[in-house]
py3Dmol code that shows the C-alpha trace and the ligand (Angstrom):
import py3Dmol

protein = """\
ATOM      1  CA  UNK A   1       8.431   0.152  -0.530  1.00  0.00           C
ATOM      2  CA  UNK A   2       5.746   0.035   2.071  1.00  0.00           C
ATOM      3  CA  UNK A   3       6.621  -2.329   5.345  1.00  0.00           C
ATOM      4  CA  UNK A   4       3.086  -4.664   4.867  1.00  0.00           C
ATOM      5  CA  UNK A   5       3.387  -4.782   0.488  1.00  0.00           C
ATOM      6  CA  UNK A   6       6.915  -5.554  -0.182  1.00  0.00           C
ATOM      7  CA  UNK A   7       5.817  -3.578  -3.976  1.00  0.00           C
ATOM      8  CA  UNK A   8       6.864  -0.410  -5.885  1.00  0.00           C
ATOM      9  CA  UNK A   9       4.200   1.742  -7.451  1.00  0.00           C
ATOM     10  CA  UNK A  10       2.774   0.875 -10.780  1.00  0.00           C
ATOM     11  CA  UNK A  11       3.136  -2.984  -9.295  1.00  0.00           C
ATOM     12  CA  UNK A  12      -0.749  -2.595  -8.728  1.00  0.00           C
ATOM     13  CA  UNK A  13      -3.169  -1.628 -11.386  1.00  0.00           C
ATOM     14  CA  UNK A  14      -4.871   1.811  -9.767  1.00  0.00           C
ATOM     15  CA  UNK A  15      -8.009  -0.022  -8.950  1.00  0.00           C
ATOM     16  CA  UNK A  16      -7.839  -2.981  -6.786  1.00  0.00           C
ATOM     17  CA  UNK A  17     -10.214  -5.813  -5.662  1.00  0.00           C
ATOM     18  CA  UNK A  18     -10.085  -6.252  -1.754  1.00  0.00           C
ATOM     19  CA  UNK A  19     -10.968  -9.632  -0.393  1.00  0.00           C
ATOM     20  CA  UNK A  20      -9.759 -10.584   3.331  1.00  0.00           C
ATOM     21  CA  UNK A  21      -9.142 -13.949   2.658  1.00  0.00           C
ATOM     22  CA  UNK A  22      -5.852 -14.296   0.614  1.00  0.00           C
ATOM     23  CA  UNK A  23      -6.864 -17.971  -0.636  1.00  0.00           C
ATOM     24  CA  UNK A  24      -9.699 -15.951  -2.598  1.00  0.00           C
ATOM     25  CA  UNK A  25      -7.108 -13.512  -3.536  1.00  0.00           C
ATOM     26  CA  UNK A  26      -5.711 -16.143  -5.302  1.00  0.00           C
ATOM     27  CA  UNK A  27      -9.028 -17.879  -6.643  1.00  0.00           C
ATOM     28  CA  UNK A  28      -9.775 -14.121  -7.871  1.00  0.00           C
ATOM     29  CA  UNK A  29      -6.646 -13.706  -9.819  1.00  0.00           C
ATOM     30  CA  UNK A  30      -6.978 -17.794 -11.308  1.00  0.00           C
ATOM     31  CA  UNK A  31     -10.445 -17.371 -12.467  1.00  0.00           C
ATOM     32  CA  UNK A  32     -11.456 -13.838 -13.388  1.00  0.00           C
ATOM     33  CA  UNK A  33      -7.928 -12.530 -14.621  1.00  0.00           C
ATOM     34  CA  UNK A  34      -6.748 -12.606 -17.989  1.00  0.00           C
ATOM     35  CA  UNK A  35      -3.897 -15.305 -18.530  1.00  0.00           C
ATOM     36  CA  UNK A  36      -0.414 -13.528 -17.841  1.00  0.00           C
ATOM     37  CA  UNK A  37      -1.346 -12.132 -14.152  1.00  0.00           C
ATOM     38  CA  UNK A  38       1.638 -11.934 -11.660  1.00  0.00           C
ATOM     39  CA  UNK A  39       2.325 -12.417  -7.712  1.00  0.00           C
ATOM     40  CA  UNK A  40       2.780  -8.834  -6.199  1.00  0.00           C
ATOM     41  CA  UNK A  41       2.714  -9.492  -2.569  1.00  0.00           C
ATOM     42  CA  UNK A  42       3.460 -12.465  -0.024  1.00  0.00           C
ATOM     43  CA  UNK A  43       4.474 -10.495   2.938  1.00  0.00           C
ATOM     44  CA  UNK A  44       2.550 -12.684   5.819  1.00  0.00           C
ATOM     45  CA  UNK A  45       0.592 -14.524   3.025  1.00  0.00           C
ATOM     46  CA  UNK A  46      -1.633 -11.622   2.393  1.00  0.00           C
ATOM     47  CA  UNK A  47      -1.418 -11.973  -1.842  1.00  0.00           C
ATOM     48  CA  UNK A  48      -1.489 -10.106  -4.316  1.00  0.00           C
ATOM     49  CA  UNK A  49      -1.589 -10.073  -7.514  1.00  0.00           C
ATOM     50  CA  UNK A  50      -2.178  -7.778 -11.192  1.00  0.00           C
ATOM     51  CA  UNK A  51      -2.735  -8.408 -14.389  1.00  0.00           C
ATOM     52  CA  UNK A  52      -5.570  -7.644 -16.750  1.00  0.00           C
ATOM     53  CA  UNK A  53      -9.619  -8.555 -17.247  1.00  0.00           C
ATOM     54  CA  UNK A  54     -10.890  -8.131 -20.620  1.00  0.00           C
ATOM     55  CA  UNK A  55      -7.979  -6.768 -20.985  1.00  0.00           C
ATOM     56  CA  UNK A  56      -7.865  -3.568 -18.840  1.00  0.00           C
ATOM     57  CA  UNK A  57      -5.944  -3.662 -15.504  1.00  0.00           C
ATOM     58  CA  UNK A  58      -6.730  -4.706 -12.309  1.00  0.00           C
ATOM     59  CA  UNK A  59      -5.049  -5.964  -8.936  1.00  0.00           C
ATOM     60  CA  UNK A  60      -6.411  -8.111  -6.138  1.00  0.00           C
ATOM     61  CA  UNK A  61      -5.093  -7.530  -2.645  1.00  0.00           C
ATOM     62  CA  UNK A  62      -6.079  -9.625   0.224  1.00  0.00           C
ATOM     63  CA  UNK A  63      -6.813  -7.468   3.767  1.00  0.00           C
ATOM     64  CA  UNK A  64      -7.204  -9.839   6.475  1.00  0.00           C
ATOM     65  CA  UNK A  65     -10.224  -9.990   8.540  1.00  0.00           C
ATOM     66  CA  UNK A  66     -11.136  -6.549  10.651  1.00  0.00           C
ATOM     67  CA  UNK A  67     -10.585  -2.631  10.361  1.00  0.00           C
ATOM     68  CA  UNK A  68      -7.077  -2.866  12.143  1.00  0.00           C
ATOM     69  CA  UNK A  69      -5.975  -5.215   9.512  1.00  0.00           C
ATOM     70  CA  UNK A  70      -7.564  -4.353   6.332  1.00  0.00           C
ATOM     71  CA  UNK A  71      -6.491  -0.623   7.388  1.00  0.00           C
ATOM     72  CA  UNK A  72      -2.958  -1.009   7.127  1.00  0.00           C
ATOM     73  CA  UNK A  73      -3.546  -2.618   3.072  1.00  0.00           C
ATOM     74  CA  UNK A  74      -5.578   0.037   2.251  1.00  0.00           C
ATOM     75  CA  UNK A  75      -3.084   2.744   3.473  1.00  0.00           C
ATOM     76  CA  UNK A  76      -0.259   0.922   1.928  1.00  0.00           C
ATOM     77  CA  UNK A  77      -2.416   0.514  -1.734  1.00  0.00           C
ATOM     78  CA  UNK A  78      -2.710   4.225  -1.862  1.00  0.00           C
ATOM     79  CA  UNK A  79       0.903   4.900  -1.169  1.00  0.00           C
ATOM     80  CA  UNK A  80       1.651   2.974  -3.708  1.00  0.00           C
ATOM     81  CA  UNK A  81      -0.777   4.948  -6.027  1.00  0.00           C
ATOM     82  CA  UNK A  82      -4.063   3.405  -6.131  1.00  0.00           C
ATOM     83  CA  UNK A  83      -7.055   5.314  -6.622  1.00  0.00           C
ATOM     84  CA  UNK A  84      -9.922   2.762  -6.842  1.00  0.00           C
ATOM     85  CA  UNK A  85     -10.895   0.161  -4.055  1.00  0.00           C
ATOM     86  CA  UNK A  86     -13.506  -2.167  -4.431  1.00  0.00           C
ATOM     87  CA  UNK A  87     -14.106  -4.880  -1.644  1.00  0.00           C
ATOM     88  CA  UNK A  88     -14.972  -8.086  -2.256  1.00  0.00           C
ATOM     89  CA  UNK A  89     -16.399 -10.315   0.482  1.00  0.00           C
ATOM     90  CA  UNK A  90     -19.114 -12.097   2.513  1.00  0.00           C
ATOM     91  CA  UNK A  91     -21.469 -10.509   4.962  1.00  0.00           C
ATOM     92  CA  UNK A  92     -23.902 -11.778   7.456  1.00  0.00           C
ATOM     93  CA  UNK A  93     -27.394 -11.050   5.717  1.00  0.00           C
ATOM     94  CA  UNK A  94     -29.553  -8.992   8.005  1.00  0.00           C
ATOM     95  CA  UNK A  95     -32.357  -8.074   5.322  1.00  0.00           C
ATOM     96  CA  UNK A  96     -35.870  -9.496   4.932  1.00  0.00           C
ATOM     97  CA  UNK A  97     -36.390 -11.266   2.084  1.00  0.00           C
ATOM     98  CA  UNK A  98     -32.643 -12.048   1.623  1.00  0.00           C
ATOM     99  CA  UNK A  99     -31.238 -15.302   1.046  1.00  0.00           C
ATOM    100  CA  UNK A 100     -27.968 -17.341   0.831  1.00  0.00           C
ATOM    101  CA  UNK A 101     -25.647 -16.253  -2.120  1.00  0.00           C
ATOM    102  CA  UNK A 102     -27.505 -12.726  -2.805  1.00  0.00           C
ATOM    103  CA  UNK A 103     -25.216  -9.699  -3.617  1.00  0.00           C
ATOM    104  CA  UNK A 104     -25.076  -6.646  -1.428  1.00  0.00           C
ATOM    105  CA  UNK A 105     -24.201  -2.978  -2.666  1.00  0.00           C
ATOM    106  CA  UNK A 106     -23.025  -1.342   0.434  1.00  0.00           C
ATOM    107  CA  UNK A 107     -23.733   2.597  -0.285  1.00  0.00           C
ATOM    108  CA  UNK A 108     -22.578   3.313   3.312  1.00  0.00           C
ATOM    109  CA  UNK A 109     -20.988   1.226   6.383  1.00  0.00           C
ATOM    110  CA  UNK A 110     -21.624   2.120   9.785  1.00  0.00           C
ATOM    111  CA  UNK A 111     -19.030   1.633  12.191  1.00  0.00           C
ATOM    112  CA  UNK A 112     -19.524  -0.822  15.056  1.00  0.00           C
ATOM    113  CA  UNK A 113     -15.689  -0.584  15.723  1.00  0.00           C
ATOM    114  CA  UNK A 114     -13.628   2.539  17.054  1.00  0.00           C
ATOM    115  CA  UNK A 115     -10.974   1.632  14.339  1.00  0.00           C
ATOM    116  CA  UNK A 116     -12.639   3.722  11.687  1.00  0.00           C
ATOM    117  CA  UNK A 117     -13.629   7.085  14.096  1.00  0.00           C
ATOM    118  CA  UNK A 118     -10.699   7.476  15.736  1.00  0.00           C
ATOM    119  CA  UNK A 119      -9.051   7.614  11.590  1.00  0.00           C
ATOM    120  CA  UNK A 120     -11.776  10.004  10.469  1.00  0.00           C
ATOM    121  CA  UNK A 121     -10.956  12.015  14.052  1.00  0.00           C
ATOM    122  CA  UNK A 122     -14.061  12.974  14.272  1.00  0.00           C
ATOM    123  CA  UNK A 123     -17.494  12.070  16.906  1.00  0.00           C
ATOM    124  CA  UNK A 124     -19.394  11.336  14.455  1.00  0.00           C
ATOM    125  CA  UNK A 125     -19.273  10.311  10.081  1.00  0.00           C
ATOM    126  CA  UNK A 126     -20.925   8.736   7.360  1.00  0.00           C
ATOM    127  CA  UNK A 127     -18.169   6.294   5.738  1.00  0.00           C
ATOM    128  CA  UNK A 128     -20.053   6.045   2.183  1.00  0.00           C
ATOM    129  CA  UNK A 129     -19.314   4.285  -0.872  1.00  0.00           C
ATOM    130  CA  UNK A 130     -18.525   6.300  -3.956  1.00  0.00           C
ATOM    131  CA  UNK A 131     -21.842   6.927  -5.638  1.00  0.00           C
ATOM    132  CA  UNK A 132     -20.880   6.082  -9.246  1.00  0.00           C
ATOM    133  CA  UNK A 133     -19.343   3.319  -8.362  1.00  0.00           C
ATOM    134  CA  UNK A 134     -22.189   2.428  -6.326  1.00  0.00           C
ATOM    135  CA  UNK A 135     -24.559   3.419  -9.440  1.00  0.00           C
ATOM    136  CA  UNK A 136     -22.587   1.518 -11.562  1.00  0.00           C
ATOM    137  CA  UNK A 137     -22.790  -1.805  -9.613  1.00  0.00           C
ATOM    138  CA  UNK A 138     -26.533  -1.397  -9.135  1.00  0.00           C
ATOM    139  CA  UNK A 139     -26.981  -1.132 -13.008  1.00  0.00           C
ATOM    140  CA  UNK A 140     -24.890  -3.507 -14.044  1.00  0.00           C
ATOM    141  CA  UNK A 141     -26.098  -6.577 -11.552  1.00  0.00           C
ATOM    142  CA  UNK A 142     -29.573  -6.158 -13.087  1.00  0.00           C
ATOM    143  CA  UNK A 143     -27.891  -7.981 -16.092  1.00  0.00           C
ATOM    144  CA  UNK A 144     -27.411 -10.991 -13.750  1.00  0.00           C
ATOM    145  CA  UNK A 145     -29.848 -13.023 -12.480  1.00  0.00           C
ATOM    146  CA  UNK A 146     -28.612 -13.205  -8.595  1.00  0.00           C
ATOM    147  CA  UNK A 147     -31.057 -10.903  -5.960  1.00  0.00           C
ATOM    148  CA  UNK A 148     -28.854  -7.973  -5.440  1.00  0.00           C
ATOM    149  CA  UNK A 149     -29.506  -5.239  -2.345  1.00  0.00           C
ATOM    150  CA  UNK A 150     -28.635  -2.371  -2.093  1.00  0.00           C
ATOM    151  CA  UNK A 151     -28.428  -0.050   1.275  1.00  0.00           C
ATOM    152  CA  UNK A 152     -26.239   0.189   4.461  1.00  0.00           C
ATOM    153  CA  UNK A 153     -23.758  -2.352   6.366  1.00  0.00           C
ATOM    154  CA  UNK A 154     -22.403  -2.489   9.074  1.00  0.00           C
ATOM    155  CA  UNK A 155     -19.024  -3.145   9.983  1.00  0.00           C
ATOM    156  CA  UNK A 156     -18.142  -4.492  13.264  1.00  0.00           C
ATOM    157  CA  UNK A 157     -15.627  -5.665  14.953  1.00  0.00           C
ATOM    158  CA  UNK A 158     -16.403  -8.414  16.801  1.00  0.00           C
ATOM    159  CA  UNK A 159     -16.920 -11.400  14.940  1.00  0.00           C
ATOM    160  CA  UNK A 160     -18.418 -13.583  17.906  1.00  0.00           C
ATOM    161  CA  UNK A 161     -20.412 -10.860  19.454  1.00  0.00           C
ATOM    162  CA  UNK A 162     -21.390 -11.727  23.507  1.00  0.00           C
ATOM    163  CA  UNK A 163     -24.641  -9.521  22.996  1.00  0.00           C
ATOM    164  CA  UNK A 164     -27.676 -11.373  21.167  1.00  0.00           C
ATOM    165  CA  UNK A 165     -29.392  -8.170  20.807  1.00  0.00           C
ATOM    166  CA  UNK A 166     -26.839  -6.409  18.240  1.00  0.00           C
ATOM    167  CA  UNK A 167     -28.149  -7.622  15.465  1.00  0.00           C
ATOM    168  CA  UNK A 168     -31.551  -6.802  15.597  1.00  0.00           C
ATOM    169  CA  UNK A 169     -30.846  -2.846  16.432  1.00  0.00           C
ATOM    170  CA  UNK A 170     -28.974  -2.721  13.233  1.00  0.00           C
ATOM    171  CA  UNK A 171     -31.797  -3.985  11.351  1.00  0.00           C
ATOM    172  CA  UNK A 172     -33.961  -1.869  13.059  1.00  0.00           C
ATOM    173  CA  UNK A 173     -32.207   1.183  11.662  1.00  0.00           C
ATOM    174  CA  UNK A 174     -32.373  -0.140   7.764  1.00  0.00           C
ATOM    175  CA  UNK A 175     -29.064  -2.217   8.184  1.00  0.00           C
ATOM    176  CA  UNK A 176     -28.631  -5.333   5.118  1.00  0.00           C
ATOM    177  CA  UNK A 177     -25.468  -6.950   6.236  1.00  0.00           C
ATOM    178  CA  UNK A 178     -22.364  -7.513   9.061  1.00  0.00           C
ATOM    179  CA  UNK A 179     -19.045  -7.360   7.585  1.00  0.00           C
ATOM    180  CA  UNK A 180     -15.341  -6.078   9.021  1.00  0.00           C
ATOM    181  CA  UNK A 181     -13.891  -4.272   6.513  1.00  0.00           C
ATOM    182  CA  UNK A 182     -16.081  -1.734   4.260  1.00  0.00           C
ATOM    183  CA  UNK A 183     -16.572   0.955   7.417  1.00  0.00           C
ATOM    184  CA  UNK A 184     -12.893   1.138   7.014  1.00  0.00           C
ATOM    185  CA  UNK A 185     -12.415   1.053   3.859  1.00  0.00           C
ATOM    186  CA  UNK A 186     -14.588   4.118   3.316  1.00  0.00           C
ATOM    187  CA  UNK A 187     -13.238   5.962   5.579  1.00  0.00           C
ATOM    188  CA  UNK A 188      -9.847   5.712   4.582  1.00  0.00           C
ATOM    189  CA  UNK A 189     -10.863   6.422   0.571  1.00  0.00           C
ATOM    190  CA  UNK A 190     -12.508   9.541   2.622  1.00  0.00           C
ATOM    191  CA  UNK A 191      -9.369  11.028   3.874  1.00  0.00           C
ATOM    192  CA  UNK A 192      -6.966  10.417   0.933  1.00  0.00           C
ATOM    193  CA  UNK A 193      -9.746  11.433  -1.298  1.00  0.00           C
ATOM    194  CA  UNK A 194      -9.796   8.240  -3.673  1.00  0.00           C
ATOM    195  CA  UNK A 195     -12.969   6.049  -4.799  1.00  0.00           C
ATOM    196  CA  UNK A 196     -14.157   3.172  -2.677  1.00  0.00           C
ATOM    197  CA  UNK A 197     -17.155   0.306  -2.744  1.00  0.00           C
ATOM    198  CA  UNK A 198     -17.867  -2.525  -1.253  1.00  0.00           C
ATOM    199  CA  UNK A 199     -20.272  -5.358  -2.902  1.00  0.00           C
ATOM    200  CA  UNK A 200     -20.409  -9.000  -0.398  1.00  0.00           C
ATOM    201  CA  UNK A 201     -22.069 -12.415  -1.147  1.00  0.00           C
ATOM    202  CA  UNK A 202     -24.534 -13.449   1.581  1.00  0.00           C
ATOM    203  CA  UNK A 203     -22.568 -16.187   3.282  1.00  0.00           C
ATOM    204  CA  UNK A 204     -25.050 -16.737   6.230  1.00  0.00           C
ATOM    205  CA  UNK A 205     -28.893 -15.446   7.613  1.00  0.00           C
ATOM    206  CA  UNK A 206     -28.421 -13.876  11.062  1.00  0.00           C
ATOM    207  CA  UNK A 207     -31.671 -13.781  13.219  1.00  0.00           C
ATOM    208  CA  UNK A 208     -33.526 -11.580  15.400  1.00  0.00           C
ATOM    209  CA  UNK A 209     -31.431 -13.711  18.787  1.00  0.00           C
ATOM    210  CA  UNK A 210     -28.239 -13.733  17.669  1.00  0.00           C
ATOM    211  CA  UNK A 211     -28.566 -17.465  15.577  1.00  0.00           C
ATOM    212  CA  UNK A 212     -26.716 -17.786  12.270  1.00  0.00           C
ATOM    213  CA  UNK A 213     -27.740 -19.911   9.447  1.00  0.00           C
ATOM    214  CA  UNK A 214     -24.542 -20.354   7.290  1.00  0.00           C
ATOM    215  CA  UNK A 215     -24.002 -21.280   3.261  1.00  0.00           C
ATOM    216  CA  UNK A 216     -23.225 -24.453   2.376  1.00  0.00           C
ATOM    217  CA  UNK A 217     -19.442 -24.599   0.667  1.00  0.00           C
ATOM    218  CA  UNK A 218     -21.338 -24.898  -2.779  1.00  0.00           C
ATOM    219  CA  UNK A 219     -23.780 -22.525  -2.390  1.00  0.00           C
ATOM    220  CA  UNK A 220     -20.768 -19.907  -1.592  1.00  0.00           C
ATOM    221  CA  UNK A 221     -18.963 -20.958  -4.473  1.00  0.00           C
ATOM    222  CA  UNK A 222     -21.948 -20.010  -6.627  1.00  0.00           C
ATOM    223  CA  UNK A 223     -22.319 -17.307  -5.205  1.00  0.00           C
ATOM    224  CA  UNK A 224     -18.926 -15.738  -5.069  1.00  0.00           C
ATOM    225  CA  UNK A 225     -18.834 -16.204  -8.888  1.00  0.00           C
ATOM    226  CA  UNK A 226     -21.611 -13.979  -9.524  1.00  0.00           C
ATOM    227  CA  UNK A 227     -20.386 -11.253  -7.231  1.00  0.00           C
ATOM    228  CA  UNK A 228     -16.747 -11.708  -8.686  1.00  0.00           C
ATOM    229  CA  UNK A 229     -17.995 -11.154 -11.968  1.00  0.00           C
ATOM    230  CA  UNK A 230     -20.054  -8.084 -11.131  1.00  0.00           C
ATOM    231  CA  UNK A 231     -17.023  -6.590  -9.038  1.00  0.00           C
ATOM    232  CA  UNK A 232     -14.530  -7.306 -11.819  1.00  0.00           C
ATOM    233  CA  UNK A 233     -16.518  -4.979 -14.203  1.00  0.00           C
ATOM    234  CA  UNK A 234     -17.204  -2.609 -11.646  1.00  0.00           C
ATOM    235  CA  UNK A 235     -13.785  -2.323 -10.537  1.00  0.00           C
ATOM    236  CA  UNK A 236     -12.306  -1.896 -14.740  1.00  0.00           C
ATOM    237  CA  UNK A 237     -15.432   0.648 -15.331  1.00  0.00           C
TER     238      UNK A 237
END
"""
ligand_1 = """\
10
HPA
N -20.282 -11.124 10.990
C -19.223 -10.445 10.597
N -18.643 -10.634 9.439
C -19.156 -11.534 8.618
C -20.261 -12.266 8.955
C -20.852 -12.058 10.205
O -21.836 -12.695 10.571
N -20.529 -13.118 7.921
C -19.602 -12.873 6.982
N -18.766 -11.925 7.399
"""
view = py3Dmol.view(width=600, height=400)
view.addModel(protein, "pdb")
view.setStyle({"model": 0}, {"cartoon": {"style": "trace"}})
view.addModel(ligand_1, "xyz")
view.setStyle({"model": 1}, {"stick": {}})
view.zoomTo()
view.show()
């Protein structure tokens, strides 16, 4: 039994929806799972739970906010024999043309945060998303009728950045979205040689100087939904 999931393997389905926020966790496994689902984890709150959606099986696994965090689940998932991870999230929207409660594809996350380098061990690496997973999601959320991009993230890890200026040299190199998680994520699936994407509602527009625009509570919700939905088949594909 790993120290962060008090679980044993085969407590998680082998492919596993990754939100940071456990309350969503929660919200995940209440609205999109089959009836019959069951707690797997409350070890500092971060939940988890498995059960089934249309009736094949699936876990959700809250990471906490940042690589450090989110690094330690991941690790501990694949010890316990997981082979799929697919997070589930918000970004910061960095895209033109994007708006409020659009779906991202992230096919790779660059690292603004050491966390995910110093794992790889290498200068320099491409943490990508699994391509037919990737493929997959990009087919699939034509079906829907929310804007979906697809492209690089980035994943940084400083939430309240000092510099006004980061943003706009991301976008300036093709960047759609800020999260904390995926560049870790991908780099991890990298190393143990497992299957990883991430797919994130736009929860807020951040400008050329550093100013955020954020979702209203309702907007979010809506949002969310549509990317849950899409992630959920993803994730059982
Ligand atoms: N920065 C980092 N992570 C985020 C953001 C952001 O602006 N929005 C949602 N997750």
């Amino acid at each position: 039994m790993p120290i962060h999931l008090r679980a044993e393997p085969g407590d998680y389905a082998p492919n596993v929806l990754c939100p940071g926020d456990p309350v969503r966790a929660q919200y995940i496994a209440e609205n999109f799972f089959d009836s019959g689902f069951r707690q797997v984890n409350s070890e500092r709150g971060m939940l988890g739970f498995t059960g089934t959606f249309e009736g094949r099986p699936i876990s959700v696994q809250a990471t906490g906010m940042g690589c450090p965090s989110a690094g330690i689940v991941f690790e501990e998932l694949i010890m316990l024999g997981v082979t799929r991870l697919v997070r589930v999230g918000t970004c910061g929207g960095l895209g033109d043309g994007m708006a409020m409660g659009d779906t991202v594809i992230a096919v790779a996350a660059s690292s603004d945060d050491t966390t995910p380098l110093r794992y790889a061990a290498m200068e320099g690496f491409a943490p990508s998303a699994t391509f037919t997973l990737a493929e997959t999601a990009a087919r699939l959320s034509r079906a829907g009728d929310t804007p979906v991009h697809v492209g690089p993230i980035v994943t940084s890890g400083i939430f309240y950045d000092p510099d006004p200026g980061t943003f706009a040299r991301w976008k300036r190199l093709g960047h759609l979205g800020v999260e904390m998680e995926a560049s870790m994520m991908y780099t991890i699936a990298a190393v143990k040689g497992i299957e990883a994407l991430a797919i994130m509602t736009v929860s807020d527009l951040l400008g050329e100087s550093g100013d955020t625009e954020r979702i209203s509570d309702a907007e979010l919700k809506a949002g969310v939904d549509q990317m849950m939905q899409l992630s959920c088949a993803v994730a059982t594909s």
